[in-house]
C-alpha positions in Angstrom: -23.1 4.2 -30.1 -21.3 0.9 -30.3 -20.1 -0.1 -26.4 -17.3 -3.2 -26.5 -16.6 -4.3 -23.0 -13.4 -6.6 -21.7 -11.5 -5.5 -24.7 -8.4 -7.5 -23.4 -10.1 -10.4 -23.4 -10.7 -10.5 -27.6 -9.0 -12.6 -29.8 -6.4 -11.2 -32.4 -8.5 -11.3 -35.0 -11.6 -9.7 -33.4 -8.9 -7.0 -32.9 -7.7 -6.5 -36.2 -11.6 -6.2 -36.9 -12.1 -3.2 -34.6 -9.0 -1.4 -36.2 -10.4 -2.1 -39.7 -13.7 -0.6 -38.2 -12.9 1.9 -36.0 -10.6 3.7 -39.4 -13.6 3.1 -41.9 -16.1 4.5 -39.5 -14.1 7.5 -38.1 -15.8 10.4 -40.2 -19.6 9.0 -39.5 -21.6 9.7 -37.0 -20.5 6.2 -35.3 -19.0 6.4 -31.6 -17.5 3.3 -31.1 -16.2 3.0 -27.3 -14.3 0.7 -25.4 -12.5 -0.3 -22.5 -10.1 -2.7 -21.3 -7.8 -3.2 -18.1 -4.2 -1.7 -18.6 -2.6 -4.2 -16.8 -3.5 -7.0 -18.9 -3.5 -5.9 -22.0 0.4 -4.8 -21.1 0.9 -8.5 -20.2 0.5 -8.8 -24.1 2.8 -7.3 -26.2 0.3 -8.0 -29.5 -2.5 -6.7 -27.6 -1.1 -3.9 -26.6 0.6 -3.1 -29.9 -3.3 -3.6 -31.5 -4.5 -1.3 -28.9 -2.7 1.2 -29.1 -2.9 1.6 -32.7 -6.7 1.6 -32.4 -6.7 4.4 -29.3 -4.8 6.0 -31.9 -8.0 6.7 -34.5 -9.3 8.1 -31.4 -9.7 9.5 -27.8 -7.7 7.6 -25.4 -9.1 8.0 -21.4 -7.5 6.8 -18.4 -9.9 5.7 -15.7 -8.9 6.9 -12.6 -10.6 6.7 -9.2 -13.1 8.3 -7.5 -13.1 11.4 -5.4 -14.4 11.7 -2.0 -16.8 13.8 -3.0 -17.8 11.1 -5.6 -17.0 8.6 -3.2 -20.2 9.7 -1.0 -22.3 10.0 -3.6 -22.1 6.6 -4.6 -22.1 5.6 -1.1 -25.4 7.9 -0.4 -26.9 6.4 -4.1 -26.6 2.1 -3.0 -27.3 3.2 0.7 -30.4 5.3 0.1 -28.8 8.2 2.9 -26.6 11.0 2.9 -23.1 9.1 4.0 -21.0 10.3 7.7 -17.6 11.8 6.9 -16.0 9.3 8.6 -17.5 6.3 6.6 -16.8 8.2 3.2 -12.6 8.4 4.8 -12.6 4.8 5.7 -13.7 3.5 2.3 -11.6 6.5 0.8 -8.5 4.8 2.8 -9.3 1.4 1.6 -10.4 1.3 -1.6 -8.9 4.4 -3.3 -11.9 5.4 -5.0 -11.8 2.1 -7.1 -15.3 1.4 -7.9 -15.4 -2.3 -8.1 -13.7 -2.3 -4.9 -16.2 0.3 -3.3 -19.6 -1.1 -4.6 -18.0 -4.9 -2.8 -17.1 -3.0 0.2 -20.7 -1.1 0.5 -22.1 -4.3 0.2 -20.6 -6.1 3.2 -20.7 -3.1 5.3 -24.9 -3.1 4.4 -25.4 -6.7 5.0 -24.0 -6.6 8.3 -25.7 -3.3 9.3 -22.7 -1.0 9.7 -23.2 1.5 7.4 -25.3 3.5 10.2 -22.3 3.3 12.3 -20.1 5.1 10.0 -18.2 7.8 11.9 -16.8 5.0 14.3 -15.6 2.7 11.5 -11.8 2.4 10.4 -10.2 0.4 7.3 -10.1 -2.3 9.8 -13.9 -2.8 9.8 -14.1 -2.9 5.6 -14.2 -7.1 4.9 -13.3 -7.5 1.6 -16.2 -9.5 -0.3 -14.8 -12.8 -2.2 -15.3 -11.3 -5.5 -13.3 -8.5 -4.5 -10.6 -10.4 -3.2 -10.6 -12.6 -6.6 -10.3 -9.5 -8.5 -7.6 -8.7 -6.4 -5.4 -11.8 -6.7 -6.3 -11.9 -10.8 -4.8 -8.3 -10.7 -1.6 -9.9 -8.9 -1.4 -12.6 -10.8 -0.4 -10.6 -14.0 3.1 -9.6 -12.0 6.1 -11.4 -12.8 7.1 -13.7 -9.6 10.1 -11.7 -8.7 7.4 -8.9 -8.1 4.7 -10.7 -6.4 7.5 -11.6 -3.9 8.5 -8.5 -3.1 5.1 -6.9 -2.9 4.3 -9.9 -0.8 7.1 -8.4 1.8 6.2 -4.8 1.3 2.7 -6.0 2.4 4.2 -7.3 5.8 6.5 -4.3 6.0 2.8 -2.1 5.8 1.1 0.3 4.3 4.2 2.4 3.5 7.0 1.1 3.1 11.1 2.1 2.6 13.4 1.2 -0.8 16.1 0.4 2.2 14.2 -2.3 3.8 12.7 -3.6 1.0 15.7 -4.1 0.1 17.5 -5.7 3.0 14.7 -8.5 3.7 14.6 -9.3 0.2 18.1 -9.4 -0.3 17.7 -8.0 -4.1 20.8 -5.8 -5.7 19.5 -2.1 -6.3 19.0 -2.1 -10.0 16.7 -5.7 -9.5 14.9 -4.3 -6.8 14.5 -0.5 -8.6 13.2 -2.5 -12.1 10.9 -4.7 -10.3 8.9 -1.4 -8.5 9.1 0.1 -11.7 7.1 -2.8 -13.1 4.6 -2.6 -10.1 3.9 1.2 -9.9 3.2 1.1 -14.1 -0.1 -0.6 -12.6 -0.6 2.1 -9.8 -0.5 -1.0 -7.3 1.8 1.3 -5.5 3.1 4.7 -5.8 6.3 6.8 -4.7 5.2 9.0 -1.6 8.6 11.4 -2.1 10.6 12.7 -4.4 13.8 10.7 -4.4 11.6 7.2 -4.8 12.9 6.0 -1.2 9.3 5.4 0.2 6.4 3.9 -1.3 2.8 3.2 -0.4 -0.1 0.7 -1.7 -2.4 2.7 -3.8 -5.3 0.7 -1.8 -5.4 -0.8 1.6 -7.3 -4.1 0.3 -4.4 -4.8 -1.9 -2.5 -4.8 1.0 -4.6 -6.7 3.4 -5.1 -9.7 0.7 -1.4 -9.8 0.2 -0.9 -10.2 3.7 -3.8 -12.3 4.8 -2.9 -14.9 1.3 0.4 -15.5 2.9 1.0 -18.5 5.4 1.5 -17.7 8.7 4.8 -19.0 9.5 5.7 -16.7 6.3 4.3 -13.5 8.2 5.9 -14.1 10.9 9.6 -15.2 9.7 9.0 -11.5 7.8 8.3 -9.2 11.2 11.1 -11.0 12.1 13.6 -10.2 9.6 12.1 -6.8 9.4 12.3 -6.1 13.1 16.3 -7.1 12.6 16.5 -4.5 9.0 14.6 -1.5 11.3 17.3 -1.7 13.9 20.0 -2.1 11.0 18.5 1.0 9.5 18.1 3.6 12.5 20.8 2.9 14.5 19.9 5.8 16.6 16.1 6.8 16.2 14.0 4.0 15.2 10.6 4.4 14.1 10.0 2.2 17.7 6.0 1.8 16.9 6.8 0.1 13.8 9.4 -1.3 15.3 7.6 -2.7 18.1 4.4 -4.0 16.0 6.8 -6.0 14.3 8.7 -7.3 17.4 5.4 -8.0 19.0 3.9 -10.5 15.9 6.6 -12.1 15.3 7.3 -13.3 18.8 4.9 -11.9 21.2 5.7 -14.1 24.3 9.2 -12.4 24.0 8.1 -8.8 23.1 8.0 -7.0 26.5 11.3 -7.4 27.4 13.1 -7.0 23.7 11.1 -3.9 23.5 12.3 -2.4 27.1 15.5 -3.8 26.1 15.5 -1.7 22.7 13.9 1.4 24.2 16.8 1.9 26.6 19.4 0.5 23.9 17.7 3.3 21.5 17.6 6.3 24.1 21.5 5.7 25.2 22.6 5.8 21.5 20.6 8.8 21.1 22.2 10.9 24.2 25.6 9.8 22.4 25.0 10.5 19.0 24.1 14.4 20.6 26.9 14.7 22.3 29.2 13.6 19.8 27.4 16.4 17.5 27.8 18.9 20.1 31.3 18.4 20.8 31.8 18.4 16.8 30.2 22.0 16.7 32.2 23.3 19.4 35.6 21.3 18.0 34.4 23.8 14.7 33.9 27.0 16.3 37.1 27.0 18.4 38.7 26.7 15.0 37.2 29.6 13.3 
């Protein structure tokens, strides 16, 4: 068995060699096997072409994440202890069974003694180790900047987020704003939650906790601002008022309280009148028939 490692970081002649080799060795009892990260190799059209035509000579096998049954073995395997349920859920939450970014996240959580308090820990709790977070931005960094400035909003927005309010803080026309997700969720960065691709969601929470944490501050909070002003737009009558209200609250917390009392009863008095304009359509309908 021959193992190649990295395979998107060779040259293009160290890939026309594997090709060559890979076709001249194909009926001996050679495995030849190799790996490479999608999302660069993409960023290279010639790579990608090379690739592909190798894969092809071949067994091509996407990597996906890890269970949470897997998840807890590999937990129980580095700790040396069977792992609580809760601890397996909140490195499930974060790290989508990635294994690069679970093995960082064990070892944080083991340096500063955590682990035994697993059943009390949330995604909050999970520090992303520096590597990790390096990883992270390399990852990032392969995303056109049109992308990495919407995904930089969608971070602020949370950990799901709506196509609508994307695209009112952006300010991006529909077919921009549809191509540029497209290009994101080919790299399972995020991933459409429902059928009609109005709502997203980050495929890990450290992806979006670096996004949001890289970002200046005066940036984050210009964004809960303008995304406050979109929710409001959005649900003129029933406002997701949590979200709403987190949002209200970072941006300008000295201010908060009474916006949010001031929205709450705003909110509640649309509400009463969009029911009893709906009522007195149903009866206006029924007199008819």
């Amino acid at each position: 068995m021959i193992v190649l490692d990295d395979l998107q970081e060779a040259d293009h002649p160290s890939l026309l060699m594997l090709r060559f080799v890979a076709r001249e060795l194909k009926e001996t009892r050679v495995v030849i096997l190799g790996n490479y990260r999608e999302a660069e190799v993409r960023a290279s059209p010639a790579s990608h072409r090379l690739l592909g035509e190798i894969a092809r000579e071949g067994h091509q096998i996407a990597l996906r994440g890890l269970n949470e049954a897997q998840v807890a073995h590999f937990v129980q395997e580095r700790v040396g202890q069977a792992a609580e349920p809760g601890l397996v859920g909140a490195i499930m939450r974060a790290t989508a069974g990635n294994p690069l970014f679970l093995d960082g996240v064990i070892r944080m959580l083991v340096a500063e003694g955590k682990v035994t308090h697993g059943n009390r820990l949330t995604t909050r709790d999970l520090k992303i180790p520096d590597s990790v977070r390096e990883a992270i931005r390399q990852r990032l960094g392969l995303f056109s900047r049109h992308a990495r400035a919407l995904l930089s909003i969608a971070a602020v927005i949370g950990q799901e987020f709506e196509f609508e309010c994307l695209g009112r803080v952006s300010g991006d026309p529909f077919d921009s704003l549809l191509e540029a997700l497209d290009e994101i969720q080919r790299d399972g960065i995020v991933n459409s939650v429902d059928i009609g691709y109005r709502r997203y969601r980050f495929s890990h929470d450290l992806i979006r906790e670096t996004l949001y944490e890289d970002m200046p501050s005066t940036s984050r909070l210009q964004l809960h601002q303008q995304i406050a002003e979109a929710l409001e737009e959005i649900y003129a009558y029933d406002p997701p008022l949590i979200w709403l209200n987190w949002h209200i609250t970072t941006a300008r917390p000295r201010r908060s309280v009474l916006r949010r009392k001031r929205l709450t009863i705003r909110f509640a008095l649309a509400r009463r009148r969009w029911r009893y304009l709906r009522t007195r359509k149903r009866r206006i309908i029924g007199k008819r028939r």
